[in-house]
N, C-alpha and C positions, 0 to 999 in steps of 0.2 A: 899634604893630603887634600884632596877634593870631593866633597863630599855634594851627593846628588840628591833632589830633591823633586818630585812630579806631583804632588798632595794640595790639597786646598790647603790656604791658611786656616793654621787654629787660634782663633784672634784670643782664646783661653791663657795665652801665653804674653798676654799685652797689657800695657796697666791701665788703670781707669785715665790717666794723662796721655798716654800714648796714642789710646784711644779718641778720646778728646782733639786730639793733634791730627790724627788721621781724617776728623768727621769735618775740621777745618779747612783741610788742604783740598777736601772733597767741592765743598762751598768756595772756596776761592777757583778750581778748576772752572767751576760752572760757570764762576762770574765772567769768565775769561771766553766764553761763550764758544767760536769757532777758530780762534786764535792759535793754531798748534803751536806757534814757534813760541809762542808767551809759556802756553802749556807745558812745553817740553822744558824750559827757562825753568818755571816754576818747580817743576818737579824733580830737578836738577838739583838745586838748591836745597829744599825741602827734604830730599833724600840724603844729602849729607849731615843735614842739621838734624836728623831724626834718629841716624844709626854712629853718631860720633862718627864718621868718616873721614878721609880728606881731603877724598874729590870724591867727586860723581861725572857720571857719563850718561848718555843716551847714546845708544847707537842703532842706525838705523839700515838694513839687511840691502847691499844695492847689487846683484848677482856674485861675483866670487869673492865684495869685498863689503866689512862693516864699516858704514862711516859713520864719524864722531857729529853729531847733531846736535848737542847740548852737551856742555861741561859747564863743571863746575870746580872750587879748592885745586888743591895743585893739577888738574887734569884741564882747567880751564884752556891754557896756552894751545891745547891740542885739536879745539876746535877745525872741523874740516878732515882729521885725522883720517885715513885709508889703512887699514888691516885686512890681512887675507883671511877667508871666513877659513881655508884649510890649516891646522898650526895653531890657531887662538883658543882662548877660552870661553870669549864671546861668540863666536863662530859655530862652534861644539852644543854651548848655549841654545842657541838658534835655529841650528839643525835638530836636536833632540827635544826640544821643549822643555827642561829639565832645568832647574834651579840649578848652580854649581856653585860651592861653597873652596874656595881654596885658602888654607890658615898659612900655608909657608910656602911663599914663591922659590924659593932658593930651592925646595924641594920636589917642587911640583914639576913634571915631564911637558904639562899640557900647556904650561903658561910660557912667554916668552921673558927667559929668565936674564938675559942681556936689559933689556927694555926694562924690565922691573928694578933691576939694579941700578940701572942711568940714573931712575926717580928716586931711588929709595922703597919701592914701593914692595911691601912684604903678605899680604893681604889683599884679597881680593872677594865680592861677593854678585855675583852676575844671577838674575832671573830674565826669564822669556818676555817680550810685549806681546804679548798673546788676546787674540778676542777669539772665541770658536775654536775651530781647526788653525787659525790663521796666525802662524808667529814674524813678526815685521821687523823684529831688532832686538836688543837687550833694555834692561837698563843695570848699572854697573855700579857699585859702590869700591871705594881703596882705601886703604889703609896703608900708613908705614910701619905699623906694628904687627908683628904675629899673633893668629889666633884673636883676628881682633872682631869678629864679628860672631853674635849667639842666634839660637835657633830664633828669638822675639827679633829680629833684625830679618832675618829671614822672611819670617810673616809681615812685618811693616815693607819691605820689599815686595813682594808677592801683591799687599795689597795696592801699595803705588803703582807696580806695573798695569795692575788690572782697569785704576782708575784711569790708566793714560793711555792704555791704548783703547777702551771704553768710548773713550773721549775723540780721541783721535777717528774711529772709525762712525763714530756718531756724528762729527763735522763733515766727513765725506760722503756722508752715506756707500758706506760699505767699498766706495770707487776707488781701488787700490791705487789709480795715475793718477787721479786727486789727491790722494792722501799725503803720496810725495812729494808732491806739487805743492802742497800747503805747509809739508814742513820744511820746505826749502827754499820758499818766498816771499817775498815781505806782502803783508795783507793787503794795504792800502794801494800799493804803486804796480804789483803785480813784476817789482824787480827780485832779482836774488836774494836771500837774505846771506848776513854776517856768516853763517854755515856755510852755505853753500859757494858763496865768494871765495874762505878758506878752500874749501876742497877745490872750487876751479886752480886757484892760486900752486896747492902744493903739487898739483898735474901739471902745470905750466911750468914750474921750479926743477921737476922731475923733465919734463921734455926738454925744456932750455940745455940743463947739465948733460944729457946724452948727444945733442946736438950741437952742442956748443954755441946757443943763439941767445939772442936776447931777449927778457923778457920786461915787459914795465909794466907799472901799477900809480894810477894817481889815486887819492886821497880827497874828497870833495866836501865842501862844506855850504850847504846854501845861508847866507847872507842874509842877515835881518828875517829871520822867521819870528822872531818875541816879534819884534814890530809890527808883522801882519798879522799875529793873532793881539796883540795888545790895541790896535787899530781898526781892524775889521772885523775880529772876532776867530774863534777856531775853527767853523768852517771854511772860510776862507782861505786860513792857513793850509787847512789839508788840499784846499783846490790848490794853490800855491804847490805845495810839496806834490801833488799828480801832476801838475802840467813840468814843473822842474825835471820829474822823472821822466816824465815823455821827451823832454827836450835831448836831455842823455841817452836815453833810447834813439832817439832819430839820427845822432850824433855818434852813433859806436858802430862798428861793424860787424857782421856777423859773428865772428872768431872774438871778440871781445865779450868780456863778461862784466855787466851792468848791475851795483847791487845799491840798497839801501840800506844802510845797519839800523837806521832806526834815529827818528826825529828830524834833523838837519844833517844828519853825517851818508855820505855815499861815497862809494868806490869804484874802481874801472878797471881792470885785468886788459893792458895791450898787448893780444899778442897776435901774430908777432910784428917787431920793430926790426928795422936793418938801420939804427946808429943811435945813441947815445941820444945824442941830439933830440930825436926824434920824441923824445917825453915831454920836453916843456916848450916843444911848438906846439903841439897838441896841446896841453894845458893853457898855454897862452889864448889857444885860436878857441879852446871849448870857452873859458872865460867872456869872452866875444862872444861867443853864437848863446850863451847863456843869461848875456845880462840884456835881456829887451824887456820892457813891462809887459806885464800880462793881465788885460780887463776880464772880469769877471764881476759880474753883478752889479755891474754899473760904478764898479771901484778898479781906480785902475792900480794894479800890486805891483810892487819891484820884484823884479826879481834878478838874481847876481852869484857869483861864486868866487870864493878862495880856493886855488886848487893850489897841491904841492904834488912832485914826483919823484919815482924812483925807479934805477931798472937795473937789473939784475945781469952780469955778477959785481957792475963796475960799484953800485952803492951797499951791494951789499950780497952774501952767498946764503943765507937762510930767508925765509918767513919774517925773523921777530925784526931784523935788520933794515928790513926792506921797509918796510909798514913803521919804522920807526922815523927814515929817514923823509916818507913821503910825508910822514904825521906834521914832524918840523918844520918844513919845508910850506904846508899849508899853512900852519898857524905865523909863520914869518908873513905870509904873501897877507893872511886877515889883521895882523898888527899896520902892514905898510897902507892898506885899504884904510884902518882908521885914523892911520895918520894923516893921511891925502885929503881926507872927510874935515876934518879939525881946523 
């Protein structure tokens, strides 16, 4: 059954703790000031941990398709995710503005009952991100239990949504290509963020298979950043990590997708490649074009990378595969770097 919902919250149905919790997450939103991708993070979390769920989602409305912009509990892996807004629940969600409550996937027409069954997933509870007239995405709660969501989950839902998309259009002032623009790129360096990486990634994974082409992905790690902020202090470090990110910008091609996930960790979407090979030349030669110092403030910073690669389908035919073998393959290349150091 799925039950529909278009009403304000009746917060009458929330306890003085719940209450309490929601006036928190409201203060922590704020702190977080223009920062969507943290915001969407936050609320991600927060929304599971508030209605016992087991994941959470965000997803965000991009013409015929919702994508996954924040997960969280078993939903996390799906980051990047693409669904058809025709067919889903979240989709439905979004076009009508309507809360959807669905208690048993195995029964429900509207949900995709394959998909629900892969996860285990039995429960489902999707509200609108709505400000105005204006609906931008969902945001999503799961469960693997039936009937596991109550009308007080519904209104702590209701009111997250509202605090986040509030939020959201408050950081852009109303500018809808802003809006996406900020939840889908890292603040500071003005690269992709970890979302938007994924989603470039599973369109490359999807092109490659119909094509039968190659596709590669390195794994970056910039080198001694404690040490520039332990040294010159944490602005420094962030100039360190902008001018790092500029450097991999100047260094990828157009067709290539540049991201930061966040601290010292960055990624790189090749596509396309024509040989195998062709990943850890590239890794080799960016390593080279990345380690010059960089003056700034009359200090002069190191700066260096560990990169590892991987390309698709020779290391690996999925996502988690791929990004596992590029992972290893860094952290081997920043063990051999501190060894050469010693």
């Amino acid at each position: 059954m799925t039950v529909e919902k278009s009403m304000s919250p009746d917060t009458s149905q929330l306890s003085r703790d719940q209450l309490l919790a929601m006036f928190r997450l409201q203060t922590d939103i704020a702190r977080l000031g223009l920062n969507i991708s943290n915001i969407l993070d936050l609320v991600t979390e927060r929304s599971m941990a508030l209605t016992g769920a087991d994941g959470s989602v965000i997803e965000l409305t991009d013409k015929l398709h919702m994508v996954y912009r924040a997960t969280a509990g078993i939903a996390r892996s799906q980051l990047g995710l693409r669904i058809p807004v025709q067919g889903s629940l979240s989709g439905l969600c979004s076009e009508t503005g309507n809360t959807l409550r669905c208690d048993d996937a195995s029964t429900d027409p509207r949900v995709d009952r394959a998909s629900c069954e892969r996860i285990g997933l039995n429960a489902l509870l999707v509200v609108p991100l709505r400000h105005g007239d204006h609906t931008i995405g969902v945001l999503k709660v799961l469960s693997k239990q039936k009937k596991a969501f109550s009308e007080a989950d519904e209104v702590m839902l209701t009111m997250l949504s509202d605090m986040v998309a509030s939020a959201m259009f408050y950081a852009t002032e109303y500018n809808f290509e802003e809006l996406f623009y900020r939840a889908t790129h890292d603040q500071m360096t003005g690269l992709a963020n970890r979302a938007l990486f994924l989603d470039h990634m599973h369109s490359a994974l999807a092109q490659a298979r119909r094509h039968q082409s190659l596709t590669g992905i390195l794994m970056i790690d910039m080198n001694d950043l404690k040490q520039i902020n332990d040294n010159f202090g944490h602005l420094s470090g962030d100039a360190a990590i902008c001018e790092f990110a500029r450097r991999l910008r100047q260094k990828s091609r157009a067709s290539d997708t540049v991201a930061r996930f966040g601290g010292d960790e960055f990624g790189m979407i090749l596509t396309p490649i024509t040989l195998k090979e062709d990943i850890d030349l590239k890794a080799r030669r960016l390593e080279r074009q990345l380690q010059q110092e960089f003056h700034h403030n009359n200090d002069v910073l190191p700066l260096s990378a560990s990169i590892g690669g991987a390309v698709y389908p020779h290391d690996g035919r999925d996502l988690e595969s791929l990004l596992e073998k590029a992972d290893r393959q860094m952290y081997a290349r920043k063990r051999a770097l501190k060894q050469n150091r010693s």
